[in-house]
C-alpha positions, 0 to 999 in steps of 0.5 A: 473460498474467501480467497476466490470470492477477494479476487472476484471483488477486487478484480480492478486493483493491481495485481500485488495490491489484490494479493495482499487483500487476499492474504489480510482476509485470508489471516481474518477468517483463519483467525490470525488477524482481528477484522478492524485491521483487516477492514484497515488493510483492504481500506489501505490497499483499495486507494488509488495510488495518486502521489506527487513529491514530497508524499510520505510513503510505504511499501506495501508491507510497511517494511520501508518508509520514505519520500516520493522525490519524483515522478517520471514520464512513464508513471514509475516514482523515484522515492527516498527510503528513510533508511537512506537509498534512492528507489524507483517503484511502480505506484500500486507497490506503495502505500501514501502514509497518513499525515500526524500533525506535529504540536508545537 
């Protein structure tokens, strides 16, 4: 029933972003995850996929990080994985990391 009621709510979103909101919800109510990380996840998820070069990023299960290196016309984003491949991927497939200031 939570699941049903997630996919209602979260209609708008792409589809791979609601599945994942579904399953973060899914793991707070069978007790897997605790809700502060599922209100961090859904808060994650629900933000509009606006990126620009040189943006760090993730993917959407945080398994690769790297950074956006393009944007081409068709609004797919050609992005450098840390790990050192060139990838292209569909805006809602990554997730903007949040920016630590460095201390000097």
């Amino acid at each position: 029933m939570g699941r049903q009621l997630v996919a209602a709510i979260f209609a708008e979103l792409p589809t791979t972003r609601r599945r994942e909101v579904m399953s973060a919800v899914a793991h707070c109510i069978a007790g897997v995850l605790d809700h502060d990380s599922m209100a961090q996840i859904v808060n994650e998820l629900s933000q509009a996929a606006a990126l620009r070069p040189g943006d760090r990023v993730k993917t959407l299960r945080g398994s690769m990080h790297g950074t956006i290196v393009r944007l081409l016309p068709d609004g797919r984003v050609v992005w450098r994985a840390d790990s050192g491949p060139e990838l292209t991927a569909l805006p809602e497939s990554l997730i903007r990391e949040k920016q630590t200031r460095s201390t000097q």
